[in-house]
C-alpha positions as CSV (number, residue, x, y, z in Angstrom):
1,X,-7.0,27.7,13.3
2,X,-4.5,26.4,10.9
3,X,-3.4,28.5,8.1
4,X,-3.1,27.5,4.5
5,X,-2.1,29.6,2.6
6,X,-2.2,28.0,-1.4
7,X,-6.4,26.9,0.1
8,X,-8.1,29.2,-2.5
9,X,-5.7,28.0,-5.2
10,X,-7.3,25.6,-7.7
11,X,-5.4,22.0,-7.4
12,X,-3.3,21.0,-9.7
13,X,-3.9,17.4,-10.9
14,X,-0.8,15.2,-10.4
15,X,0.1,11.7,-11.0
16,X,0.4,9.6,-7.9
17,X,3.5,8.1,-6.1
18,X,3.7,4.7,-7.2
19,X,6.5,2.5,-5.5
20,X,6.9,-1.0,-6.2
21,X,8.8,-3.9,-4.2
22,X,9.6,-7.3,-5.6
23,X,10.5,-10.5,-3.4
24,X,11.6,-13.9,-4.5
25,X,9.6,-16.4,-2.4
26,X,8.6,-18.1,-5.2
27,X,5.1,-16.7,-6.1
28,X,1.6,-17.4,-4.0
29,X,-0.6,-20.7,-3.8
30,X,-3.8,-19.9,-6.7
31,X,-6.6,-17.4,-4.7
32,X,-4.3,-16.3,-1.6
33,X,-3.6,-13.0,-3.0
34,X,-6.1,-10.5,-0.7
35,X,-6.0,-13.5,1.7
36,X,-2.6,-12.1,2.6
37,X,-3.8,-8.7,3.8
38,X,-6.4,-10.8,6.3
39,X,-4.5,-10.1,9.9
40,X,-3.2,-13.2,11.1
41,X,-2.8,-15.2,7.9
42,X,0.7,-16.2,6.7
43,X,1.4,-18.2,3.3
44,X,4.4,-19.5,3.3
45,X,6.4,-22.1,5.6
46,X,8.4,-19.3,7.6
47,X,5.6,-18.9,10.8
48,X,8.1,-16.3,12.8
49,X,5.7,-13.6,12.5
50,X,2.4,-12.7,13.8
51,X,0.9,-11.9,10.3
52,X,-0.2,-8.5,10.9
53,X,2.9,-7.2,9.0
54,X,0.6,-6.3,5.7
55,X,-2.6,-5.6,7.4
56,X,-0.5,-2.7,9.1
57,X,0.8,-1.8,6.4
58,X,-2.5,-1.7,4.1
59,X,-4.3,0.4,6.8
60,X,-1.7,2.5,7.2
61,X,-1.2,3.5,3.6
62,X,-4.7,3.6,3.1
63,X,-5.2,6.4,5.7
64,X,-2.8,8.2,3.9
65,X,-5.5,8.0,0.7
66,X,-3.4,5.2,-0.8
67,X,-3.6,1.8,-2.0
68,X,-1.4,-1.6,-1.0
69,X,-1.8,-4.3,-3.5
70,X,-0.2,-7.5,-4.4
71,X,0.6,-9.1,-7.7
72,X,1.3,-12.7,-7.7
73,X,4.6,-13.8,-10.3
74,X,4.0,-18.1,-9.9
75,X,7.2,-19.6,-9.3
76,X,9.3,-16.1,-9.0
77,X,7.7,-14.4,-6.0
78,X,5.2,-11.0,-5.5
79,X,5.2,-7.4,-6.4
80,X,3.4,-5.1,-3.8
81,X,2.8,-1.7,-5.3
82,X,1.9,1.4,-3.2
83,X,0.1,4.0,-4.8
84,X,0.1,7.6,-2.9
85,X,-1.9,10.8,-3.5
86,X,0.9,13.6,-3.9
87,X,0.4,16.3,-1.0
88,X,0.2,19.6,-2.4
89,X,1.6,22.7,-0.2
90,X,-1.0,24.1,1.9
91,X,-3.5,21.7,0.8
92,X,-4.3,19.1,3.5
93,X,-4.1,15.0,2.7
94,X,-7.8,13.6,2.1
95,X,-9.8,12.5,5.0
């Protein structure tokens, strides 16, 4: 049986991880933006890929009791943020 050792202490209330990465492919066609999280589906002209890059990366982070999303910047490129519960010592990550 796993010991925890902070279990009985009441949670502190923190602010999640939010990390945030910017590309320059020059922004998304109008209504793609969940489309891109769809496994198999590519936007752009560069078809090396499988498309399953963000669909991976969505679940993944989303097990983890996050959140993957996509902002489209027309003409610039995207921003994907990734927000992250904080763990806590001795407390473990949501279910």
């Amino acid at each position: 049986m796993p010991y925890f050792p902070n279990a009985n202490k009441p949670a502190v209330k923190a602010a999640p991880i939010q990390i945030e990465v910017q590309d320059e492919c020059g922004g998304l066609p109008p209504g793609v933006g969940e489309q891109i999280f769809q496994p198999f589906r590519q936007s752009g002209a560069d078809r090396t890929g499988v498309g399953l890059g963000l669909t991976i990366s969505r679940k993944a982070i989303e097990a983890s009791g996050g959140s993957l999303s996509v902002r489209n910047l027309p003409g610039v490129g995207c921003v994907f943020t990734i927000d992250l519960p904080r763990a806590h010592a001795g407390r473990p990550l949501p279910p």
